[in-house]
N, C-alpha and C positions, 0 to 999 in steps of 0.2 A: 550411343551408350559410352558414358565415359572410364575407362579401365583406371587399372589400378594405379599402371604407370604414369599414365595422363594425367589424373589427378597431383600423382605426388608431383609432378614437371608443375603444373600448376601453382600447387600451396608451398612449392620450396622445399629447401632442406626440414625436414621434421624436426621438432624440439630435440634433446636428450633426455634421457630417459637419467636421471641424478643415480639412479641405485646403480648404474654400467660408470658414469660420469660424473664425479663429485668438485664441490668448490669451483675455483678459478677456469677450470678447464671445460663445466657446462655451462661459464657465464660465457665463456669466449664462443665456443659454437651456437649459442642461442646469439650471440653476435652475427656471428656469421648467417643462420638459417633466417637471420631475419634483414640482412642485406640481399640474402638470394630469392627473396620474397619479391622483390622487384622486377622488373623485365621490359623485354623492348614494347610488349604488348600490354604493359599496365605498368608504367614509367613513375608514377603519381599514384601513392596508397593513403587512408589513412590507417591511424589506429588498430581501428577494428578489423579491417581490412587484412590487417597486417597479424593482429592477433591468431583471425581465423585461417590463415594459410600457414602458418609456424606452429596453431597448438599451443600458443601462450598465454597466460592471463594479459587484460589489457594494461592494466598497470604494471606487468612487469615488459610488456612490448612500450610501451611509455618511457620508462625510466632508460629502454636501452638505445631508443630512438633520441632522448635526449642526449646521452653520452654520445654519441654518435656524431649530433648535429656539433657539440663543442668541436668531437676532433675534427668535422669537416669532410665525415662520410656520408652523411645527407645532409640534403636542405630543407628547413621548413617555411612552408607557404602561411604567413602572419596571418590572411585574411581567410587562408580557408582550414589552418592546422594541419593540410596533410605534408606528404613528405617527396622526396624524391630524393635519386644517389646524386651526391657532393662532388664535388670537381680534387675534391683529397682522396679519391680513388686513384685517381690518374696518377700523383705523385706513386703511390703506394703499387702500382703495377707497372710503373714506368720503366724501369729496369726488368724485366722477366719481358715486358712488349719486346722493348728495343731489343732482347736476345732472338727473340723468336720469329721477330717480322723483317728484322736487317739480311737475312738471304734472300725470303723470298721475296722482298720489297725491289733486293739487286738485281734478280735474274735478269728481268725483260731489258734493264739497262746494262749488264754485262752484252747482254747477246747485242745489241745494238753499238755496244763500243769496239766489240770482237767486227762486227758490220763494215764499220764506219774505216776503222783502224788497219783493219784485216790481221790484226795481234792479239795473239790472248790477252783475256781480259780474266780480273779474279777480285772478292771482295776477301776482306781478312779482319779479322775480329782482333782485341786484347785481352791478353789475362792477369796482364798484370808485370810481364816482361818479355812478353813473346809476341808476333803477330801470327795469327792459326788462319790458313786458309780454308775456309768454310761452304763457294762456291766458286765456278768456273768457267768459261766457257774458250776453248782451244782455238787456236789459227788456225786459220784453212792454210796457211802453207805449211810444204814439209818438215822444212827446218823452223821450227820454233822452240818459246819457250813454254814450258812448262810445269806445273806444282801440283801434285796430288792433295786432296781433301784431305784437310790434315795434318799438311807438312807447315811446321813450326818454322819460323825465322829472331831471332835471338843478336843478327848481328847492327852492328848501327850504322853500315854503310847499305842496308837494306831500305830500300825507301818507303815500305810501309813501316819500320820499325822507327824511321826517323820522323813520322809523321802521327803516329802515334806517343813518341817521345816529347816531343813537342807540345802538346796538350798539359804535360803535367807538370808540377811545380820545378821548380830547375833544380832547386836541395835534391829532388827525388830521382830526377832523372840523370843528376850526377852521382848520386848516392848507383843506383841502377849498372852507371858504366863504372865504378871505382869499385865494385864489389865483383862484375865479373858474371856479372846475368846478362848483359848487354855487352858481348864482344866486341873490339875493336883492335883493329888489323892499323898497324903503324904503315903511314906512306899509301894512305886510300886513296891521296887525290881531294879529300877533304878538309875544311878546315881543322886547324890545331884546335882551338877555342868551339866545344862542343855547345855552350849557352849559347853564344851568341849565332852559330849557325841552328841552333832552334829556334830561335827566336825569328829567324828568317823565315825558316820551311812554314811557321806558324803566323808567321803575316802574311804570306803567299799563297798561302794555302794550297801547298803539292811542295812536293819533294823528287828528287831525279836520283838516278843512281846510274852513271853512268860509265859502265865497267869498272863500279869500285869494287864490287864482290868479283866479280870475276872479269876475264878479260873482254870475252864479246856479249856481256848482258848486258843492255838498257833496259830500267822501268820508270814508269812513273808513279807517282802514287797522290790522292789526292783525300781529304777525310771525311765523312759521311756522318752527319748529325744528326739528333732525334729533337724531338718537338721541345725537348729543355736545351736545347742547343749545345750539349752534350757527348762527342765524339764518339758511336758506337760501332765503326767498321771504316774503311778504307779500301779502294777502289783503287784497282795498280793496273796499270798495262805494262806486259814484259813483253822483249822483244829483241833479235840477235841485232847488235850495235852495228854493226857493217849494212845492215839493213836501212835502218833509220838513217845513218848519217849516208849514205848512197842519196838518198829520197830526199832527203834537207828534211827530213818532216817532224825532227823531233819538237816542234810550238807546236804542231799540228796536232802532234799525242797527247802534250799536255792539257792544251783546253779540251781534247776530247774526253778527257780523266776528268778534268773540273766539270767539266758537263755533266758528267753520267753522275759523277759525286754528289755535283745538287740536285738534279733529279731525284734520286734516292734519297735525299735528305729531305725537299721536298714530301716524298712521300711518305716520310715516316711525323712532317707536321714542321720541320723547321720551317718559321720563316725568315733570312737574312735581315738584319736590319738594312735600311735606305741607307746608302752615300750623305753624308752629313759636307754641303758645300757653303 
């Protein structure tokens, strides 16, 4: 026996009811109830099909499956008229994915560069002038570094912040330091010329920070892409400088950052283009 719930999971979101929902606003959700008409288990509707799971006249599930296919939220099959979801969904979810999936995508490669490294390991998102740490996973040694879930980084001798700076147009990202959102500390050990040291971290893809914020922190930082090849997190190992430079091991950190960075990027669908020789 099929309940009630089952059924509505079935036929989708339900029409609107126009006397609760008028104009514009029950054309959009009859939009919607009839994109959710779809699913992994009936991929390929027609018409009628689609009628009878929303509640809508055929002609008016017609008219919205047309608009639809223009903007490239379904497709239509010429030889048999039915439909299926468009690959313009993907644009149109592709920022709320890459919020949602860029932690959990990072764990299993945090914890394996925390392995690898035996240094914290941490991914950190943008907002627009900050880098926000979002996941972690701690050193097993005692003395380490460390950043709570949460804590904001705003400086540009920060190596997630320089590697996220990097990505945007250079107006902006000087606009960014000349305004006072993106601090910067005179006598960092960095270059004078803030474009042109982006434009490095951003062909190299990783950034170092090595006791520029402070006097015994090294990090690395490397950037984590989404299937638009789109910069949506950043992948940093911290780690006490007296440590690392004991070890000779700071190459060793950063490909181990580039590593986990493509992995995660990898997983979220980028693919690198090929070496052009």
């Amino acid at each position: 026996m099929v309940t009630s719930r089952e059924r509505t999971q079935m036929a989708g979101r339900p029409r609107q009811d126009n006397g609760q929902v008028q104009g514009a606003a029950a054309s959009l959700l009859n939009g919607l109830a009839v994109l959710e008409a779809f699913s992994v288990q009936n991929p390929v509707l027609g018409v009628t099909e689609v009628a009878q799971r929303v509640g809508l006249h055929k002609s008016t599930v017609s008219r919205i499956l047309s608009g639809l296919a223009e903007a490239g939220y379904v497709q239509r099959d010429e030889e048999t008229g039915r439909y299926r979801l468009g690959l313009g969904l993907l644009a149109l979810s592709g920022p709320l994915l890459a919020d949602l999936d860029v932690r959990r995508a990072a764990l299993p490669y945090l914890e394996q560069l925390t392995e690898k490294t035996q240094e914290t390991s941490a991914i950190s998102v943008w907002n627009g002038y900050e880098a926000i740490v979002v996941e972690q996973v701690a050193s097993p040694y005692q003395v380490k570094h460390t950043a709570t879930i949460g804590t904001r980084y705003n400086k540009f001798e920060s190596s997630s912040v320089r590697v996220f700076l990097a990505e945007l147009a250079p107006a902006l990202a000087t606009e960014l330091i000349e305004s006072g959102k993106i601090l910067r500390t005179a006598g960092d050990g960095l270059p004078v010329d803030h474009t042109t040291h982006l434009q490095e971290v951003a062909r190299q893809a990783y950034a170092v920070n090595d006791g520029s914020t402070t006097e015994e922190e090294f990090g690395v930082s490397a950037p984590v892409r989404d299937y638009r090849g789109k910069v949506v997190g950043c992948i940093t190992a911290s780690a006490p400088r007296s440590r690392v430079h004991k070890l000779a091991s700071r190459d060793a950190v950063v490909q181990a950052v580039q590593h986990a960075a493509s992995e995660v990027s990898s997983r979220l669908g980028w693919q690198a283009s090929p070496d052009v020789t």
